[in-house]
PATI-125691 format. One record per residue (C-alpha): residue number from 1; residue in three letters; x, y, z. Coordinates in nm, 4 decimals, decimal comma, padded with zeros to 6 digits. Each point is the difference from the previous one (the first is absolute). Layout:
<rec k="NUM" r="ALA" px="X" py="Y" pz="Z"/>
...
***
This chain:
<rec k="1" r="UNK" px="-10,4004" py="-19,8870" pz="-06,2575"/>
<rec k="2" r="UNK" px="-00,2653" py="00,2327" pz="-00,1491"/>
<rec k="3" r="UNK" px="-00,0348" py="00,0524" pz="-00,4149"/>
<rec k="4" r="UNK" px="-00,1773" py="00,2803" pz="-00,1387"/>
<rec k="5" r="UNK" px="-00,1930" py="-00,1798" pz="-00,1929"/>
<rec k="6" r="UNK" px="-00,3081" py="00,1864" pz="-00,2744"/>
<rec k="7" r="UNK" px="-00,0124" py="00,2761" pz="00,2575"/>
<rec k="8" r="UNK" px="-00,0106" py="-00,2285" pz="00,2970"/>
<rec k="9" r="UNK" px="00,2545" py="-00,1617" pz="00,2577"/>
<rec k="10" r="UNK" px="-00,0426" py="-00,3651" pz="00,0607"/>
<rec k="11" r="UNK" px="00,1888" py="-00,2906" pz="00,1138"/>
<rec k="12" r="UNK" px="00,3238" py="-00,0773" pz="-00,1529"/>
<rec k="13" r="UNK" px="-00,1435" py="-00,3835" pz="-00,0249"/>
<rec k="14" r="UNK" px="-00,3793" py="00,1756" pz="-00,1674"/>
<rec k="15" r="UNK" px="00,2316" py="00,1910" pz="-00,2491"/>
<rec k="16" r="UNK" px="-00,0924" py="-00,1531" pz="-00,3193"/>
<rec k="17" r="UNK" px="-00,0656" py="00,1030" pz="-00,3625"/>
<rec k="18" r="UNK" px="-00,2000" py="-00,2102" pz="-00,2841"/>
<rec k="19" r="UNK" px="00,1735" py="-00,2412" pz="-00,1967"/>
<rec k="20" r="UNK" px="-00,1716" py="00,1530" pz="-00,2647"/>
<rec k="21" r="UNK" px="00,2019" py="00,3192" pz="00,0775"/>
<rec k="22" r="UNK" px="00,1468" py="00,1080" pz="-00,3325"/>
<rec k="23" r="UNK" px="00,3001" py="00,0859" pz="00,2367"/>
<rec k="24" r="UNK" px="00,0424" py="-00,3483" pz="00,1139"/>
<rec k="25" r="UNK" px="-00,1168" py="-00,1469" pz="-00,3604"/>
<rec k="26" r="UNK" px="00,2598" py="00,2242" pz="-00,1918"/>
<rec k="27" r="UNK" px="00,1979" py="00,2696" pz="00,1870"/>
<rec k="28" r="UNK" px="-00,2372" py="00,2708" pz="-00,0849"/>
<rec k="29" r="UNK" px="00,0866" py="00,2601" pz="00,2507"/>
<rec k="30" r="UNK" px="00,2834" py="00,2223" pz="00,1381"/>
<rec k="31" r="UNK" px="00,0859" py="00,0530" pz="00,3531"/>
<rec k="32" r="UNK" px="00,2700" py="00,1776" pz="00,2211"/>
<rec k="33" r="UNK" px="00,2295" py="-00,1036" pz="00,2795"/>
<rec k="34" r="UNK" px="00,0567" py="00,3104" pz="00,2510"/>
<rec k="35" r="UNK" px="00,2174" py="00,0022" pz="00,2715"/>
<rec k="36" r="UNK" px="-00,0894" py="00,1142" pz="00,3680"/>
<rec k="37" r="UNK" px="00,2468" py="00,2289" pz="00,2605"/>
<rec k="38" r="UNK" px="-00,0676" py="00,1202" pz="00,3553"/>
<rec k="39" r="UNK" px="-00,3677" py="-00,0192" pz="-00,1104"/>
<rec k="40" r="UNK" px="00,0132" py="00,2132" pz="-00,3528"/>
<rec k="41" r="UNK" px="-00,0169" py="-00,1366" pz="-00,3118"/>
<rec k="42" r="UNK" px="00,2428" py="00,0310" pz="-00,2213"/>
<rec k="43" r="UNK" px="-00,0647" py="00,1807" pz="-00,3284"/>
<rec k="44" r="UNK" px="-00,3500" py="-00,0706" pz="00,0313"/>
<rec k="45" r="UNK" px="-00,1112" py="00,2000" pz="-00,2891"/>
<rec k="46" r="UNK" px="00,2430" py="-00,0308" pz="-00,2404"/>
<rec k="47" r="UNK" px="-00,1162" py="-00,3775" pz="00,0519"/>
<rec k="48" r="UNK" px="-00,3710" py="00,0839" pz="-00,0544"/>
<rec k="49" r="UNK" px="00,0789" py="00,2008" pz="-00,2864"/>
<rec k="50" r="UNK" px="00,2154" py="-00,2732" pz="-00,1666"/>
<rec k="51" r="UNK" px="-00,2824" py="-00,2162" pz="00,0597"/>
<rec k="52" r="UNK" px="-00,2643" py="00,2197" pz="-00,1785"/>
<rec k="53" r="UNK" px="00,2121" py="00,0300" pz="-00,2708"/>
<rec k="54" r="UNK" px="00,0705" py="-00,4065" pz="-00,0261"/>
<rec k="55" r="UNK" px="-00,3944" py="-00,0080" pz="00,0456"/>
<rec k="56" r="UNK" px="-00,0128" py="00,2606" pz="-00,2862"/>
<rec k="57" r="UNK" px="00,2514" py="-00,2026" pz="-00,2164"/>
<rec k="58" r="UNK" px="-00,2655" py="-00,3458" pz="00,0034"/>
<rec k="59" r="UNK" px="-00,2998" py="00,2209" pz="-00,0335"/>
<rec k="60" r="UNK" px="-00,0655" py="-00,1628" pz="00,3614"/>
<rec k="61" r="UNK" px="-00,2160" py="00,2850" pz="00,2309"/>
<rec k="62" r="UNK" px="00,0153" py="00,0170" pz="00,3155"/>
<rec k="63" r="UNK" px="-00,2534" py="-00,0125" pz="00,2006"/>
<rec k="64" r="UNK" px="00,1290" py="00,2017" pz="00,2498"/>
<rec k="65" r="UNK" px="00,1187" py="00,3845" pz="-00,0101"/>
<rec k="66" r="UNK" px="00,3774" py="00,0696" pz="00,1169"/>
<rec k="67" r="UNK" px="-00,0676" py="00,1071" pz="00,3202"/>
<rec k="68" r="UNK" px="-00,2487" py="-00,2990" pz="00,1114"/>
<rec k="69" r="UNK" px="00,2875" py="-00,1914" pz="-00,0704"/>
<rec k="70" r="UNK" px="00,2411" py="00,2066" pz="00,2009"/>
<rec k="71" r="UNK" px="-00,2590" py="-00,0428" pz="00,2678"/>
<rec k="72" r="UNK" px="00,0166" py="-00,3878" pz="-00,0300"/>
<rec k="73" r="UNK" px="00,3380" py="-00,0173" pz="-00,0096"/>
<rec k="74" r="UNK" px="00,0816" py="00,1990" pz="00,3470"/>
<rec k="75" r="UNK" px="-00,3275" py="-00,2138" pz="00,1480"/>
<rec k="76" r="UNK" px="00,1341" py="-00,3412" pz="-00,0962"/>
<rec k="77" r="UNK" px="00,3054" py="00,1336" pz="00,1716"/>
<rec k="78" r="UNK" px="-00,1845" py="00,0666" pz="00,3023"/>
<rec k="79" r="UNK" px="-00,2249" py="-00,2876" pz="-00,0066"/>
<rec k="80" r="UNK" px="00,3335" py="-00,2323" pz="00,0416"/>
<rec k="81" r="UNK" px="00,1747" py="00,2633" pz="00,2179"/>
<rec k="82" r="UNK" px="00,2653" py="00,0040" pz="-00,2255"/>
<rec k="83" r="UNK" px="00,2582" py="00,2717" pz="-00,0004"/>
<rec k="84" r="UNK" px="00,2827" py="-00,1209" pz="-00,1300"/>
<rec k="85" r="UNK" px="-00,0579" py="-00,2123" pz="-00,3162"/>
<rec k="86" r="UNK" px="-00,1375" py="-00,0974" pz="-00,3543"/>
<rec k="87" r="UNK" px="-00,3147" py="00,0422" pz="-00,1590"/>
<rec k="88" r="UNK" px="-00,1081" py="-00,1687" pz="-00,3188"/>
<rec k="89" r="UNK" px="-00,2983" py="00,1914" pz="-00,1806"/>
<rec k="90" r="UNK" px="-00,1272" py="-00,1960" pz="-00,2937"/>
<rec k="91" r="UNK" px="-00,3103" py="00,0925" pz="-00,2354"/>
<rec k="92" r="UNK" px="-00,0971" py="-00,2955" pz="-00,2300"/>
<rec k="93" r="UNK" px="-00,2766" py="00,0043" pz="-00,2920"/>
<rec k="94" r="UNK" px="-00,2237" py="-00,1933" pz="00,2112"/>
<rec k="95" r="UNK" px="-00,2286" py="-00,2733" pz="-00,0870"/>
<rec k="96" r="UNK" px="-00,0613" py="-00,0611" pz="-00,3597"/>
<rec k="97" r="UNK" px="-00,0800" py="-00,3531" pz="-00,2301"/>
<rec k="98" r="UNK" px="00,2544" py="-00,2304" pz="-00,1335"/>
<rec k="99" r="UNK" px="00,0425" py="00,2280" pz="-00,3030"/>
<rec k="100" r="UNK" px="00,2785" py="00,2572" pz="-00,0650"/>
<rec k="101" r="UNK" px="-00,1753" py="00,2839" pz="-00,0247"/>
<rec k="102" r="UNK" px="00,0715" py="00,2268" pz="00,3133"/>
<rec k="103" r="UNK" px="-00,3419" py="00,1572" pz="-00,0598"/>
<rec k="104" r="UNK" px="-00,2147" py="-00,2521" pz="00,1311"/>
<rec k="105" r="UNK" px="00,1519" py="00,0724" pz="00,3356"/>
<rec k="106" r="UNK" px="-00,2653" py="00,2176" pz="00,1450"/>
<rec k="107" r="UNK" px="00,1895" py="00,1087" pz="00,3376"/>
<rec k="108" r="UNK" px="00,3597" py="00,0085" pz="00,1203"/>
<rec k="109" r="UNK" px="00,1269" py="-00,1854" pz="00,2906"/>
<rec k="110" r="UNK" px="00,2002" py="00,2584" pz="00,2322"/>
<rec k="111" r="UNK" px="00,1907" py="-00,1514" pz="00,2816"/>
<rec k="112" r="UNK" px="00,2880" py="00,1059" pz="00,2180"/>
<rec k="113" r="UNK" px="00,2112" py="-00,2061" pz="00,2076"/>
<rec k="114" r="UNK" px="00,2183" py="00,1988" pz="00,3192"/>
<rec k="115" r="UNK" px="00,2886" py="-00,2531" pz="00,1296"/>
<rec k="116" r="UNK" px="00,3556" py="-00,0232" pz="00,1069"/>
<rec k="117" r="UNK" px="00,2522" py="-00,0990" pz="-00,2587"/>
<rec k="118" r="UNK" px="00,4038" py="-00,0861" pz="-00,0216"/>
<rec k="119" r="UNK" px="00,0037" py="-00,0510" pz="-00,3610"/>
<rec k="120" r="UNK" px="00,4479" py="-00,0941" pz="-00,0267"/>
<rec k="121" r="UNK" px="00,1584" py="-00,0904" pz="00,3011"/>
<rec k="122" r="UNK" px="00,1897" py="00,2572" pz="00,2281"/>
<rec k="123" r="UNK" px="00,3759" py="-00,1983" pz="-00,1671"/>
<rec k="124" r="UNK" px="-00,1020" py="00,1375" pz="-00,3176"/>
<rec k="125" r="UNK" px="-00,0207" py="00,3825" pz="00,1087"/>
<rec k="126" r="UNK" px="00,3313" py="-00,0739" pz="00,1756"/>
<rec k="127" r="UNK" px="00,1672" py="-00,1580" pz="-00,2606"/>
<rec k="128" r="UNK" px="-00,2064" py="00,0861" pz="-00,3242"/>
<rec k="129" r="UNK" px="-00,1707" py="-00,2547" pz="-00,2004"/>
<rec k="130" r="UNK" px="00,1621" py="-00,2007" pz="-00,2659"/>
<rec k="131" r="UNK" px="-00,2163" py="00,0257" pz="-00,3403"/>
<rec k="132" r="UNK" px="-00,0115" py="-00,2570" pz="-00,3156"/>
<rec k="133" r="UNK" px="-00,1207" py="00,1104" pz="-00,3272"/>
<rec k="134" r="UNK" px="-00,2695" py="-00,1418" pz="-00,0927"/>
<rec k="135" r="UNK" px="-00,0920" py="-00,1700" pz="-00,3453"/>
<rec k="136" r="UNK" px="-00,3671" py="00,0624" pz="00,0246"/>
<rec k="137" r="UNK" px="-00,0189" py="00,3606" pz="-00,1868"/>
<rec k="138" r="UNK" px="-00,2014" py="00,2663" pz="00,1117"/>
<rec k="139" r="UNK" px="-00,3385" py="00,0720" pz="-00,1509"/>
<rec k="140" r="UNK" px="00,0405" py="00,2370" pz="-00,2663"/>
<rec k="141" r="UNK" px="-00,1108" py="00,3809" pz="00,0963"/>
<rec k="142" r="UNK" px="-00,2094" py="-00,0315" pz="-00,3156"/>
<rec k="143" r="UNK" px="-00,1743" py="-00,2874" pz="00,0603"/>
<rec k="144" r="UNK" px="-00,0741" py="00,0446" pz="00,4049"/>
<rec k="145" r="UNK" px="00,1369" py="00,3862" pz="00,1270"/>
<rec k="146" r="UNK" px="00,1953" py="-00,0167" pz="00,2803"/>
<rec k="147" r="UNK" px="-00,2019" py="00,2726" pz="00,1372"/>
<rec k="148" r="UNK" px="-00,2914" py="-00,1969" pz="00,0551"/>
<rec k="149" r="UNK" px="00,0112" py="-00,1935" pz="00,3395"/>
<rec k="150" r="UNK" px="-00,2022" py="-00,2941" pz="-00,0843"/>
<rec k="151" r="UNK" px="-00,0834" py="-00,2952" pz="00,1935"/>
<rec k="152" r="UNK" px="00,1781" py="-00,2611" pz="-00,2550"/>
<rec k="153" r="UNK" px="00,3075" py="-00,0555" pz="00,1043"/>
<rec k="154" r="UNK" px="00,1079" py="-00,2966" pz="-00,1890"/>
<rec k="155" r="UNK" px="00,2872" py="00,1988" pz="-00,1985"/>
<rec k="156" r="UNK" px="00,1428" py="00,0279" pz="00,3653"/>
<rec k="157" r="UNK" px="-00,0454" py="-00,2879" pz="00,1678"/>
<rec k="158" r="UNK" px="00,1706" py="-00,1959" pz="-00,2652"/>
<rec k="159" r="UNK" px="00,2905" py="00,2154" pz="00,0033"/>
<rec k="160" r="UNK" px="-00,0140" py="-00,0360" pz="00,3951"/>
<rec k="161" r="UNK" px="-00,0052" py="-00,3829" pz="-00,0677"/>
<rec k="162" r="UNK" px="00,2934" py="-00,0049" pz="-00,1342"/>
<rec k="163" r="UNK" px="00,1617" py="00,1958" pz="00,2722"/>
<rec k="164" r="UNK" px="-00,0956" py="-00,2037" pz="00,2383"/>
<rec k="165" r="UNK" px="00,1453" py="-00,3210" pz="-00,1724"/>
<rec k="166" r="UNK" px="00,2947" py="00,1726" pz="-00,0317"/>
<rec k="167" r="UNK" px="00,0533" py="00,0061" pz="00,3603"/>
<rec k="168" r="UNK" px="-00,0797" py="00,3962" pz="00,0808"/>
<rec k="169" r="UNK" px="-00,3537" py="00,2179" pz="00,0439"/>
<rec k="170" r="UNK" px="00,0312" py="00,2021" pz="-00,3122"/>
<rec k="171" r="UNK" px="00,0620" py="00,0264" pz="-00,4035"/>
<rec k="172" r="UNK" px="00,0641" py="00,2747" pz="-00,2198"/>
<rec k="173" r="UNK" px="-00,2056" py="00,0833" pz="-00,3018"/>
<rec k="174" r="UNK" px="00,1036" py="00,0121" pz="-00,3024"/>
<rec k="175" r="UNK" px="-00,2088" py="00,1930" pz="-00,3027"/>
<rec k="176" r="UNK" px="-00,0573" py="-00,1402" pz="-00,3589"/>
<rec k="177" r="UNK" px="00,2838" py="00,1732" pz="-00,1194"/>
<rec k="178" r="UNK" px="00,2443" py="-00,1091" pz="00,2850"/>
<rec k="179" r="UNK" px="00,0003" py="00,3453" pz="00,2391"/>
<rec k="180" r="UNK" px="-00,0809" py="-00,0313" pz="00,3064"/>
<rec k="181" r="UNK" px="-00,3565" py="00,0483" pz="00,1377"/>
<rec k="182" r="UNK" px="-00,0633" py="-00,0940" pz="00,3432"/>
<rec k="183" r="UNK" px="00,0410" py="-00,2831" pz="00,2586"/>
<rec k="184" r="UNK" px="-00,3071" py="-00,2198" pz="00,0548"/>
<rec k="185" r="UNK" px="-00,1670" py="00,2078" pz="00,2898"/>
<rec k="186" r="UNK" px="00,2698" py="00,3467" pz="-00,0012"/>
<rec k="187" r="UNK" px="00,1167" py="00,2679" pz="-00,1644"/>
<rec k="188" r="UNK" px="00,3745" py="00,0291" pz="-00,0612"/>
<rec k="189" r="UNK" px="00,2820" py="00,2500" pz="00,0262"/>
<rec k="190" r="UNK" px="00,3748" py="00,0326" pz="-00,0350"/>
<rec k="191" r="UNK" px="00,2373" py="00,2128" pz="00,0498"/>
<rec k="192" r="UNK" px="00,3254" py="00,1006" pz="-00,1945"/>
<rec k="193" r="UNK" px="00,2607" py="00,2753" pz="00,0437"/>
<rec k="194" r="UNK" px="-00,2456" py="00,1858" pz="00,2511"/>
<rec k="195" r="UNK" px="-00,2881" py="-00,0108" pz="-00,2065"/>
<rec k="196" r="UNK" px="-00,3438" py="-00,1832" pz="00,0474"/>
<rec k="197" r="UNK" px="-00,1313" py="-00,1979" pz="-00,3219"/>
<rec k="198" r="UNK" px="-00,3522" py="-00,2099" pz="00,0084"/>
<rec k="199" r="UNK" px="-00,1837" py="-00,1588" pz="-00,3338"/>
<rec k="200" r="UNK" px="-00,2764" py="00,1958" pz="-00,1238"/>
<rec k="201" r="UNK" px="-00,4202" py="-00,0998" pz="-00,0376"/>
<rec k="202" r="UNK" px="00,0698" py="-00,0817" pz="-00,3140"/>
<rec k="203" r="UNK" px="00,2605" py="-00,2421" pz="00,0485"/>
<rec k="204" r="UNK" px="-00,2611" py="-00,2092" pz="00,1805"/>
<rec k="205" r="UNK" px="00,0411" py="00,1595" pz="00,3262"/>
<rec k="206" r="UNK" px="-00,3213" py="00,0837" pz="00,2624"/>
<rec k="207" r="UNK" px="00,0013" py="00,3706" pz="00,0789"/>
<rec k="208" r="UNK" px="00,0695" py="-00,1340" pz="00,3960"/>
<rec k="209" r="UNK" px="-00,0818" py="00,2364" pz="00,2762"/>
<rec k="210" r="UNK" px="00,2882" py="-00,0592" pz="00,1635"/>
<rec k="211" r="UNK" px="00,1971" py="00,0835" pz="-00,3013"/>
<rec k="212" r="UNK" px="-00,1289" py="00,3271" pz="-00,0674"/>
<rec k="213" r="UNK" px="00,0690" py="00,0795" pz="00,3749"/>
<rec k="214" r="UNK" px="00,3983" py="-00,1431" pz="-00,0359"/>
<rec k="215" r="UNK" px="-00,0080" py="00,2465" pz="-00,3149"/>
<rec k="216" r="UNK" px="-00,1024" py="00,2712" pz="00,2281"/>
<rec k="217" r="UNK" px="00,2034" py="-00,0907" pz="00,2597"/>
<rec k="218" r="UNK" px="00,2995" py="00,0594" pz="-00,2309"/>
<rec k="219" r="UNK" px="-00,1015" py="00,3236" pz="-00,0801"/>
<rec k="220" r="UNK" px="00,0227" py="00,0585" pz="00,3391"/>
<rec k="221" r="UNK" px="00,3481" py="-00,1159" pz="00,0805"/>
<rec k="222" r="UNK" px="00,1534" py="00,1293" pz="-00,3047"/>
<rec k="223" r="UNK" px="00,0203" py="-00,3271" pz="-00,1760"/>
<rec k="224" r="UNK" px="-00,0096" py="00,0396" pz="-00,3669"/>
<rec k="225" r="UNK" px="-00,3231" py="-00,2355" pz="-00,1457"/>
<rec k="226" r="UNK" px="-00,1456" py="-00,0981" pz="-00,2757"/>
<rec k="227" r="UNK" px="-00,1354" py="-00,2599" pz="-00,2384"/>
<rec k="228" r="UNK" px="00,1227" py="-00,2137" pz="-00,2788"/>
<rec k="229" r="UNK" px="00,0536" py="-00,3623" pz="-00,1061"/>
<rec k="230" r="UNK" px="00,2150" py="-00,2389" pz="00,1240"/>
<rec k="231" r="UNK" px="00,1715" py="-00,3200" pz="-00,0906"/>
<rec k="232" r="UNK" px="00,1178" py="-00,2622" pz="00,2379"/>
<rec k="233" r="UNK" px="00,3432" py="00,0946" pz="-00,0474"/>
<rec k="234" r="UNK" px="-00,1355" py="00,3282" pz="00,1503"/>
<rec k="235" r="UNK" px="-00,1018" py="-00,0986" pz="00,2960"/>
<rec k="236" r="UNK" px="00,2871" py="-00,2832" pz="00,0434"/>
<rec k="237" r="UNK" px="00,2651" py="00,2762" pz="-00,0104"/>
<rec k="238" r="UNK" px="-00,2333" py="00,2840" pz="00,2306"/>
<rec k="239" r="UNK" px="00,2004" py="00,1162" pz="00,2866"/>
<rec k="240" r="UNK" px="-00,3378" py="-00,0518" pz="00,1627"/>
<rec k="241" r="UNK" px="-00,3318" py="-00,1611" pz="-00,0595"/>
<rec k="242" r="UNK" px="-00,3315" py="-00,0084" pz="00,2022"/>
<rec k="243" r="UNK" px="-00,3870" py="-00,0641" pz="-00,0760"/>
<rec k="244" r="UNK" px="-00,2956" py="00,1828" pz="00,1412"/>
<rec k="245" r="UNK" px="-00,3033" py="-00,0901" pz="00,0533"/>
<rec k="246" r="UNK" px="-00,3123" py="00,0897" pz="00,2570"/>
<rec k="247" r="UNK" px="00,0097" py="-00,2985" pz="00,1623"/>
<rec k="248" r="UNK" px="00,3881" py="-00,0651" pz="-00,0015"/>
<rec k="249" r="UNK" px="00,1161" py="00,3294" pz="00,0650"/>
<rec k="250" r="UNK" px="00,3520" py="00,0356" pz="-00,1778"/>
<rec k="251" r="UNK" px="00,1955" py="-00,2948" pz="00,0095"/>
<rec k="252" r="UNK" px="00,3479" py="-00,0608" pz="-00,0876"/>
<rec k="253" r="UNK" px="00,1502" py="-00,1806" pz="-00,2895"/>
<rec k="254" r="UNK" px="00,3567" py="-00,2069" pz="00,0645"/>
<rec k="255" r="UNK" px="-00,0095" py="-00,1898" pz="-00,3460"/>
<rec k="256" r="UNK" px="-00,1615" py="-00,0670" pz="-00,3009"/>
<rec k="257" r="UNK" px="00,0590" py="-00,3627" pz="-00,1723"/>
<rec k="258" r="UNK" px="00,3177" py="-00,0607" pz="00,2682"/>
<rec k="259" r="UNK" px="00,1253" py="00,3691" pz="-00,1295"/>
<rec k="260" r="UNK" px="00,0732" py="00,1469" pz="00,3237"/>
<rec k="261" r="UNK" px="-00,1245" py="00,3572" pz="-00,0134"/>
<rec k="262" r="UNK" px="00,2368" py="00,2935" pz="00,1062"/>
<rec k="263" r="UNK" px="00,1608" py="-00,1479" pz="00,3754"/>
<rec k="264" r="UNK" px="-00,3035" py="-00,2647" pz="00,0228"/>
<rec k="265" r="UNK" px="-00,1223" py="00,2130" pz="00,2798"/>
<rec k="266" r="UNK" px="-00,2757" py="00,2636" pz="00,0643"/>
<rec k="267" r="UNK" px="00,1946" py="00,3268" pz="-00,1718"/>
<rec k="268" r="UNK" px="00,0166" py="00,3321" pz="00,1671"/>
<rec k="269" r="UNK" px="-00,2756" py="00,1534" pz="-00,2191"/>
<rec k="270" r="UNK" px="-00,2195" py="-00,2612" pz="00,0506"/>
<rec k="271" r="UNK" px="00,0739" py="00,0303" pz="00,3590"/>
<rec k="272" r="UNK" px="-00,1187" py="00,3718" pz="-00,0078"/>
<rec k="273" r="UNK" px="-00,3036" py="-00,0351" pz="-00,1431"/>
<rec k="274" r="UNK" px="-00,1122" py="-00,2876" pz="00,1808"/>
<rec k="275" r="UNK" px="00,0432" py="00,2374" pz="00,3081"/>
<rec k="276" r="UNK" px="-00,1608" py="00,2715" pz="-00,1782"/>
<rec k="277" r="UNK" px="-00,2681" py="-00,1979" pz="-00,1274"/>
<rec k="278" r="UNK" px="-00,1119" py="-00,1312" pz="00,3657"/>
<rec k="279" r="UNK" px="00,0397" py="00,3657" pz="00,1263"/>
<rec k="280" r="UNK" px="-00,2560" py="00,1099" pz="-00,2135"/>
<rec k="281" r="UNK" px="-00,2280" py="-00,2688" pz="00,0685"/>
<rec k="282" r="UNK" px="-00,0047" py="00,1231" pz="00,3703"/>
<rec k="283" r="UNK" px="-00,1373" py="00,2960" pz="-00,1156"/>
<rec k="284" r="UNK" px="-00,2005" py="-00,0601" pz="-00,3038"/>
<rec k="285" r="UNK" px="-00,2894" py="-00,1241" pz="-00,0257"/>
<rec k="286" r="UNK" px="-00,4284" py="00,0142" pz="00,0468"/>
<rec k="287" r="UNK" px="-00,1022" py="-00,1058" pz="00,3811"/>
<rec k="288" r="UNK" px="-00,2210" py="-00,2250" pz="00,0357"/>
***
């Protein structure tokens, strides 16, 4: 495997970043995971564009301009002739002292890593996923946004934790004041009497690609949409329930906490947007 590494591709064994990277030291940094079809990627600059404005967000600059990074993307994808797939792009603060301050980190560490991935198994698209909330609470928008796309991940992968000791692959978020945000790596949606519901940013929810195209997508199919809180008991009682996500696709939901959700089964809407989701990403998308 090939990594675009500071503007070069080396070795995926000579890939390697200081341990004095503020990245490694602290989670200084943001990055994007982007997903690869027939040999376009997906969204490509609504990704780069989210990433500028994470960048923006930790007064981290990039040392590269949007299209150079465009470029690197589609070139990592060739290097590893990749056209089906997942690419990880990831800017960091770079190397810096033992200190806090992010200033002493004179130039960022860009990297970008083109690979295959099967992030749930194929049982889980065929029979949805089953979902425990968690008890570790999502950060609050106030203290880390949502919107930024950082490298720390901790919030997360305690939630995940928990998942996993609970038997499945994923937990659902809960905010400080009990609505739901997110699940530990997705975006979630229901769907009640006909009509498509997901948690707003400021319930602690990432602005997902893959969510904004699902909201699309229901503009297109004449499914009502729109945002607003939810409780547990909300999504417990859905007709339907499903989380997005660029690397998971949409997935479907069968419970929450042992609540079986609607028949337990992917639902007919879900159904039709999956199908309308991978439609588009046949035709969507910047060649590489």
């Amino acid at each position: 495997m090939k990594i675009f590494l500071d503007g070069q591709f080396v070795d995926e064994q000579d890939a390697k970043i200081s341990v004095f990277d503020h990245g490694v030291l602290y989670g200084d940094g943001v990055f994007e995971g982007i997903r690869l079809y027939h040999g376009r990627i997906f969204r490509l600059d609504a990704h780069i564009e989210r990433l500028f404005d994470s960048a923006k967000a930790l007064m981290l600059t990039l040392p590269m301009t949007k299209p150079e990074l465009v470029a690197a993307c589609c070139a990592t994808c060739r290097q590893n002739n990749l056209v089906d797939g997942y690419l990880r792009l990831v800017v960091t603060r770079g190397v810096g002292n033992l200190g806090l301050n992010p200033f002493t980190c004179k130039k960022p560490t860009v990297f970008i890593i083109a690979a295959t991935i099967e992030l749930y198994p194929k049982s889980v698209y065929e029979k949805g996923v089953d979902l425990v909330t968690a008890a570790t609470v999502r950060n609050h928008p106030n203290a880390i946004s949502p919107a930024i796309k950082s490298l720390n991940y901790l919030n997360n992968i305690l939630a995940r934790i928990e998942a996993v000791k609970a038997g499945t692959v994923e937990a659902l978020m809960l905010n400080g004041e009990g609505f739901v945000a997110e699940c530990t790596g997705d975006n979630i949606f229901v769907i009640r009497h006909g009509k498509l519901i997901t948690p707003p940013v400021s319930a602690g929810a990432l602005n997902g690609i893959t969510r904004t195209v699902v909201l699309e997508l229901a503009d297109k199919v004449g499914l009502p949409a729109r945002e607003a809180n939810l409780t547990r008991y909300d999504v417990m009682t859905a007709d339907e329930c499903f989380l997005t996500g660029s690397a998971a696709e949409i997935v479907p939901v069968a419970s929450l906490d042992g609540r079986t959700i609607g028949t337990g089964k992917p639902g007919g809407v879900t159904l039709q947007l999956i199908e309308e989701f991978r439609k588009l990403t046949r035709l969507e998308g910047t060649a590489i």
